[in-house]
C-alpha positions as MATLAB code, in Angstrom:
seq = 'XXXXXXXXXXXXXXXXXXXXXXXXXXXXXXXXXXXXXXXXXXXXXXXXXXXXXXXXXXXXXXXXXXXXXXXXXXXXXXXXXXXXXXXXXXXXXXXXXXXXXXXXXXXXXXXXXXXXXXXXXXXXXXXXXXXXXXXXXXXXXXXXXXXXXXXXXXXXXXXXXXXXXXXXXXXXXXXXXXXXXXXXXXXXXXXXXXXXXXXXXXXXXXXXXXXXXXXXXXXXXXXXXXXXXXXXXXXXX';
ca = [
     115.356   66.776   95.653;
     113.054   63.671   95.232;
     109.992   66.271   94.461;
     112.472   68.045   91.486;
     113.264   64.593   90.246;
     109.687   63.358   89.626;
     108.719   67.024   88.392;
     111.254   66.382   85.774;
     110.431   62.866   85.393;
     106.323   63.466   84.563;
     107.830   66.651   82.376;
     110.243   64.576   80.290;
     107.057   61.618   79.634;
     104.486   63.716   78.561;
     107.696   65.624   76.174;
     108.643   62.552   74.653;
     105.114   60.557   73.983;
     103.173   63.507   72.537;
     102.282   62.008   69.505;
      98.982   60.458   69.171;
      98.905   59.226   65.701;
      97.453   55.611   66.429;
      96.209   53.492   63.674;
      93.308   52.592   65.663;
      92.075   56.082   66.300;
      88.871   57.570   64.671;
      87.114   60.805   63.965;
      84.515   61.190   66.816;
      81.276   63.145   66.822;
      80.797   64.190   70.439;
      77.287   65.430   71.538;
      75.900   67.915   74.085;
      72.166   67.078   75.415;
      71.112   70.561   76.388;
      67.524   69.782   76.345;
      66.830   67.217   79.191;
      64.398   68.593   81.477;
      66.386   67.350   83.947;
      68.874   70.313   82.936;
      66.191   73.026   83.744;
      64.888   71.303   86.852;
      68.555   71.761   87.845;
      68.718   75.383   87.341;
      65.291   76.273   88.982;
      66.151   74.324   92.062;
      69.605   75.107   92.224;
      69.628   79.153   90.759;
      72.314   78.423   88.550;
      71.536   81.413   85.845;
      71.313   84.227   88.836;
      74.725   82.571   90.497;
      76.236   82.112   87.070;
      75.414   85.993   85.949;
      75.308   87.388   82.863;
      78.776   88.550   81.836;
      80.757   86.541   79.735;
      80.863   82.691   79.350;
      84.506   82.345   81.097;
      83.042   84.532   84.012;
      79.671   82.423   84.358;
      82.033   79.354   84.418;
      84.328   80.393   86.784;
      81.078   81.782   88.684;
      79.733   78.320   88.990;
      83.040   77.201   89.547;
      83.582   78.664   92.718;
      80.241   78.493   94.342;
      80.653   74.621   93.972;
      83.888   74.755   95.627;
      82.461   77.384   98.107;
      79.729   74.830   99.255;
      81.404   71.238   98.884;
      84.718   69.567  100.030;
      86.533   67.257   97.948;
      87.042   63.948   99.809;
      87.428   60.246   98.908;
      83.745   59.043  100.227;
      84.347   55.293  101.683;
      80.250   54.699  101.344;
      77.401   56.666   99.537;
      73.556   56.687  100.502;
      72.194   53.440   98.423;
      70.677   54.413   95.536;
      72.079   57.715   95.561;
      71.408   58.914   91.623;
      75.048   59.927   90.390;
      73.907   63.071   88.610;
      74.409   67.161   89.633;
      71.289   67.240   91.603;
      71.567   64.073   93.902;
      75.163   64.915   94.459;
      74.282   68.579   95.462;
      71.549   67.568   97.704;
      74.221   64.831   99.514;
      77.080   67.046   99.980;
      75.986   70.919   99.767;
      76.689   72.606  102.701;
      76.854   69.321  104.790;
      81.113   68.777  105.699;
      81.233   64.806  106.132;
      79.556   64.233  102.665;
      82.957   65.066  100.495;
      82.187   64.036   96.580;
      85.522   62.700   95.115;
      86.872   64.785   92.206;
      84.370   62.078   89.621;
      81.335   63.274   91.478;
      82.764   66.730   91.353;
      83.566   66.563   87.965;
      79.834   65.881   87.052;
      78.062   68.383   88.978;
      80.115   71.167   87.362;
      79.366   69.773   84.031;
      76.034   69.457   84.465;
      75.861   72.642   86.184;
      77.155   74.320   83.077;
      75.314   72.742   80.666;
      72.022   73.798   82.888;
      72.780   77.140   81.940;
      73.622   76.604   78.245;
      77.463   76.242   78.191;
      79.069   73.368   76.462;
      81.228   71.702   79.127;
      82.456   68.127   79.338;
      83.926   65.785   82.571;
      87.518   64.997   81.559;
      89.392   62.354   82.896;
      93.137   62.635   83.265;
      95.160   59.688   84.208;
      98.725   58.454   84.706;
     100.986   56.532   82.345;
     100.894   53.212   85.061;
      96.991   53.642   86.269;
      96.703   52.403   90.185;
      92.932   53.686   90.872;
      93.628   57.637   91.093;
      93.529   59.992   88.017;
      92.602   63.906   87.521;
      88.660   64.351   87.153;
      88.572   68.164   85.772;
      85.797   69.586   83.306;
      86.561   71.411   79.996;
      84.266   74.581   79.292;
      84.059   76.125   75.761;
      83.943   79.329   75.390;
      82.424   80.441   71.880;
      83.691   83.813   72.525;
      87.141   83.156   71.671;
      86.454   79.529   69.940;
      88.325   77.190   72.507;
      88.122   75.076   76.169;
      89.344   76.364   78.889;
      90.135   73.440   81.865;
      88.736   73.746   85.653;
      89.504   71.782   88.264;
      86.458   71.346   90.597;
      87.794   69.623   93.259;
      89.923   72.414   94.404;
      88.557   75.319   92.271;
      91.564   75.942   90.131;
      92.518   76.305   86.652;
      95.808   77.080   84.848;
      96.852   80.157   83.125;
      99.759   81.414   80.970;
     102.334   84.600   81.289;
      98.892   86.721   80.567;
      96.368   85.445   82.768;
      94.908   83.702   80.012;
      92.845   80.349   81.132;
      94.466   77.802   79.593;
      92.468   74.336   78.076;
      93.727   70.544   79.108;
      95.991   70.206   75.748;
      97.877   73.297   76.297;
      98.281   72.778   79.973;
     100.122   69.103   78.479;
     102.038   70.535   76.286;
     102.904   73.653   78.828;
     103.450   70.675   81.758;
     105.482   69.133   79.001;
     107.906   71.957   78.210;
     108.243   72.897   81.659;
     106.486   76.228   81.043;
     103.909   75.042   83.338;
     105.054   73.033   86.895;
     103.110   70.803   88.780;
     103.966   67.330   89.611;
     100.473   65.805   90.724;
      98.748   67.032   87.570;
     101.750   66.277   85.179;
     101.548   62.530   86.426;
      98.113   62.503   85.670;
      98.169   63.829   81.897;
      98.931   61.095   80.261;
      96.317   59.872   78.607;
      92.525   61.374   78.547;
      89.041   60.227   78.582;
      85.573   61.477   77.942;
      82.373   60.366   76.927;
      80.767   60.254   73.555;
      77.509   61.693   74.786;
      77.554   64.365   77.334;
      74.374   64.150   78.948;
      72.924   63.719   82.386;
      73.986   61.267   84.823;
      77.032   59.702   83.292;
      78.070   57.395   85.697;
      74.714   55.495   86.095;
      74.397   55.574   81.912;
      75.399   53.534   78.952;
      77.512   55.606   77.598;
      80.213   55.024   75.392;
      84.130   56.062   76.890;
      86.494   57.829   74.325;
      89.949   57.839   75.145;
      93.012   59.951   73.681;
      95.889   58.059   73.713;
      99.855   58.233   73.181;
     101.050   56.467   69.665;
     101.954   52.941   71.177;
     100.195   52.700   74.417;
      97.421   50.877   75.234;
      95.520   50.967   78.967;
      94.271   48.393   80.762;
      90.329   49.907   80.034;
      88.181   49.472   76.808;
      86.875   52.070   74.758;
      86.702   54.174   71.692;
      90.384   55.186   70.369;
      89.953   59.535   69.051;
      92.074   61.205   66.753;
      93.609   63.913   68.502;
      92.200   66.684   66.388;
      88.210   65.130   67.360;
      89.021   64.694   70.803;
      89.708   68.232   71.540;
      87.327   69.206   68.952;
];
């Protein structure tokens, strides 16, 4: 009963504050640094283009997808190597293959990113927290596909993604609204989709960057962390 009640509960919040008309929110321009060297050093090493194939860009994703989740564990790391560099290629080397050395679903989140972007497909770490934030949130990456003009969401830490009725991959603001309307059901994720954040610049090695933090947030709400304020319409742009 207690599990139906908060299903309901997260379902009803995201229902009722789905507007995000806030005076404070601005067009952004979001960018997409494809040509780091870093990103090809990345590939080479790693063989992302061979494991990512040549089909389709939802099939390379989701082939990059699971040979992450194929060769890490998500975990909640107590300590990290000192001066371990927080980008796809430091975080590979660390936990590849080696159970004891489980990235958290923000170290996750990069390397996927990262991954994609190695092999030329815009993709983005998305943040995904809850209404009242106490330390844990969703770290999932959006993919575009240019094939059908739209993001589709994956979840790296546990190499999932959300569909509809036809098997069609759904992207982070339809898997609200679906969570929302109680098309889609799951409690964990539901709590978590309350608000959003990205950053401005996807490049390499977010976390150890300046970067600047966008967030998407419901008319009326402010969180307890500073950043940019997006229109919804840029944010998912």
């Amino acid at each position: 009963m207690k599990g139906t009640y908060m299903k309901r509960r997260y379902a009803r919040l995201l229902a009722k504050d789905n507007v995000f008309a806030r005076a404070d929110a601005i067009d952004i321009e979001f960018t997409y640094d494809f040509d780091d060297p870093r990103l090809a050093a990345l590939d080479a090493k790693w063989g992302l283009r061979e494991i990512a194939g040549a089909e389709d860009t939802q099939t390379r994703a989701l082939n990059l997808l699971h040979w992450l989740c194929a060769h890490t564990r998500h975990g909640n790391p107590q300590s990290l190597p000192e001066n371990l560099r927080m980008d796809a290629d430091a975080l590979l080397g660390w936990s590849f293959d080696r159970p004891g050395n489980d990235p958290n679903g923000k170290h996750l989140s990069v390397i996927l990113s990262e991954c994609l972007l190695a092999v030329g497909v815009k993709a983005y770490a998305l943040w995904c927290f809850p209404k009242v934030f106490n330390g844990q949130k969703a770290c999932v990456v959006q993919a575009w596909l240019p094939e059908e003009g739209r993001w589709i969401l994956l979840d790296p830490s546990f190499g999932t993604y959300y569909t509809d009725r036809t098997g069609r991959i759904l992207g982070a603001r339809e898997v609200r609204e679906r969570l929302g309307s109680g098309e889609l059901r799951d409690t964990s994720m539901a709590r978590n989709m309350y608000y959003f954040n990205r950053v401005r610049d996807m490049k390499v090695g977010i976390l150890d960057a300046e970067i600047e933090w966008v967030f998407l947030l419901p008319a009326g709400y402010s969180p307890a962390e500073k950043g940019i304020c997006a229109t919804k319409e840029s944010f998912w742009r």
